[in-house]
TORRORO-790122 format. One record per residue: x, z, y of N, C-alpha, C in turn. Coordinates in steps of 0.05 Angstrom, whole numbers, plus 5000, padded with zeros to 4 digits. Layout:
! residues N
XZYXZYXZY
...
//
This chain:
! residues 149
320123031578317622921587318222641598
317022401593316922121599314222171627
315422011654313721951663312621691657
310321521663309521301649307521251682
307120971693305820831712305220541708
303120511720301720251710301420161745
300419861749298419731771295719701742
294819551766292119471749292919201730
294419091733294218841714296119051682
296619271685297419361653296719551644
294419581644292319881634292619851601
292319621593292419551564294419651552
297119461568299319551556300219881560
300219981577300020341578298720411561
297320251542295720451531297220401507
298420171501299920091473302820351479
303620351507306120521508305320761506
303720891509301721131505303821231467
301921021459301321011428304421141418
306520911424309120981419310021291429
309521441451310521651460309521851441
306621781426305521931416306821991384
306921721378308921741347310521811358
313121801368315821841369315322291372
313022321383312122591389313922611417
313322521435314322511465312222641483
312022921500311022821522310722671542
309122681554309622431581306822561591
307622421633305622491646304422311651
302522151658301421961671300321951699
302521761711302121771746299721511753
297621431725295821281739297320961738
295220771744293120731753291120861724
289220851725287320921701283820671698
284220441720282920341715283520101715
282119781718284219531722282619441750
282219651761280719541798283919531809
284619251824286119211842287319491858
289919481855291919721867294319651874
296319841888297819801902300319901882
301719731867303619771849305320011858
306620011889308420211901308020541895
305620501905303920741895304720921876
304120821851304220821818307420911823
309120661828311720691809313220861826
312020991855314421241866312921491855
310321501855309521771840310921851812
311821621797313521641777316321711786
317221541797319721571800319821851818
318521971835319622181846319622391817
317422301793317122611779320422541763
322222381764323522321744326122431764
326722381788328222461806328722731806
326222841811326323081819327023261783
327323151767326623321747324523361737
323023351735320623351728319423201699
320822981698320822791674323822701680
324122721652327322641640327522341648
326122101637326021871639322521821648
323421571653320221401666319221141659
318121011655316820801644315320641652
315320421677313520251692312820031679
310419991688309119711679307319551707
308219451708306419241726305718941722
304618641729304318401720307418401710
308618361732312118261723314018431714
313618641720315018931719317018931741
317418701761319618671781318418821811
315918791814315418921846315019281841
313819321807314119681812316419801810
318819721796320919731796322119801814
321919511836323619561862322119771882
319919791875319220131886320220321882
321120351846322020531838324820611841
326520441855329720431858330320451889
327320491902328720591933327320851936
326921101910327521391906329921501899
330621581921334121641910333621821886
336521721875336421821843335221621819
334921441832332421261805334621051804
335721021780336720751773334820611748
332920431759329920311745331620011737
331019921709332719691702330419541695
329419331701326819091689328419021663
326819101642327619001611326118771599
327218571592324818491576326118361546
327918501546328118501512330218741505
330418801487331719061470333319171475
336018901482338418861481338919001516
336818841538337018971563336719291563
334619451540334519651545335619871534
337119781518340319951501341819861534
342519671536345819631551345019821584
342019761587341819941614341820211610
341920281586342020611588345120661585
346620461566348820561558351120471577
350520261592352320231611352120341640
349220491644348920411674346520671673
346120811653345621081641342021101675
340720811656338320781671336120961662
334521121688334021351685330321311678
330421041693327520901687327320571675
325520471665324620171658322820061680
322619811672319819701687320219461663
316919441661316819221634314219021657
313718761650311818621655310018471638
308318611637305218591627304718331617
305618201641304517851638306717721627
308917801625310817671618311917721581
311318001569312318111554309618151532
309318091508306618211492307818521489
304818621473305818861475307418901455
308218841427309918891408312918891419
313518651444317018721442316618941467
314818951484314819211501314319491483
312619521461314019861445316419801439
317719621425320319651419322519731431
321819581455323719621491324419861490
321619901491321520231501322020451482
322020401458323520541426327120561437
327520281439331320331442331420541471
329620411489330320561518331520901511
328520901498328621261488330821341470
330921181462333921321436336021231438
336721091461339821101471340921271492
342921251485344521471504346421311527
347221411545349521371561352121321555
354521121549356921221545358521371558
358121341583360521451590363021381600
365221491600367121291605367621211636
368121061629368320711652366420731658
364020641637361220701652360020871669
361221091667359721351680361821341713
363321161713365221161741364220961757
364120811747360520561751358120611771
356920861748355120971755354321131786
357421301787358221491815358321361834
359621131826359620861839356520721862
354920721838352120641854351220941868
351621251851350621431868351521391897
354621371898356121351920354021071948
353920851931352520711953350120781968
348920901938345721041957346021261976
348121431975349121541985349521502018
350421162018350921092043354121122044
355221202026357921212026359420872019
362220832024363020642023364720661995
364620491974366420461942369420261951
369120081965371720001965375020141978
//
C-alpha cells in the first residue's frame, strides 16, 4: 500500500500520481488534502508519514508547491527517511543508497510527466545494501539520539 499526501497547491498533480498507482495496479491510501482551499502542508505529510512508519503503507508519496516544507514534516516521524526528488536519477539513488521509505515532489517546480516517472523508478527500485544499508543504521542510529562517531 503507497501512502500518497498533497497541500493545496497539488490536488492536480495527486491526481496525475493517482493515475500511475492505478496502472502500475498499486494500492495506496490517501491522507488528503482533497480540495485546493489553503492548508497546512504538516498536516498532510505526517498523516502520511506516520501510515508509512507504523506499517501501514510500505512507501509514501508527498506533494506540496516545492515538495521541500512537506517533506521536512515528513522526516521528523521517526522511521521516515523522505528524499525531495526532482528527477529520476534522485529517485533510484534515494532508494538504492539510502533505502528512502518516502518522496516529496514539488508541484510548482516539476510538470507532471517527470513527477509520474519519479515516482515509476521510486516504486521499482530497491535498496542495495551493503555499505549502504550500514549508512542507513547509521541515520537510524542518529534519530535515535545515539552518537555514530
Amino acid at each position: 500500500m503507497i501512502a500518497i499526501a498533497n497541500d493545496h497547491s497539488a490536488l492536480s498533480m495527486k491526481k496525475e500520481i493517482i493515475s500511475v498507482l492505478e496502472e502500475m495496479g498499486l494500492e495506496y491510501k490517501d491522507f488528503g488534502t482533497y480540495t485546493d482551499a489553503s492548508c497546512p502542508y504538516p498536516v498532510f505529510g505526517a498523516r502520511a508519514a506516520h501510515a508509512v512508519a507504523s506499517g501501514e503503507c510500505d512507501r509514501g508519496i508527498l506533494i506540496c508547491g516545492t515538495g521541500i516544507g512537506i517533506g521536512l514534516a515528513a522526516n521528523k516521524v521517526k522511521g521516515i527517511r523522505c528524499a525531495l526528488c526532482n528527477d529520476p536519477l534522485s529517485a533510484r539513488l534515494c532508494r538504492e543508497h539510502n533505502n528512502a521509505n518516502m518522496i516529496s515532489l514539488g508541484a510548482r517546480i516539476i510538470g507532471p510527466e517527470l513527477a509520474k516517472e519519479i515516482v515509476r523508478v521510486f516504486l521499482t527500485t530497491e535498496a542495495l545494501g551493503g555499505r549502504h544499508a550500514e549508512r542507513v543504521a547509521m541515520l537510524t542510529a542518529l534519530e535515535n539520539g545515539e552518537e555514530i562517531e
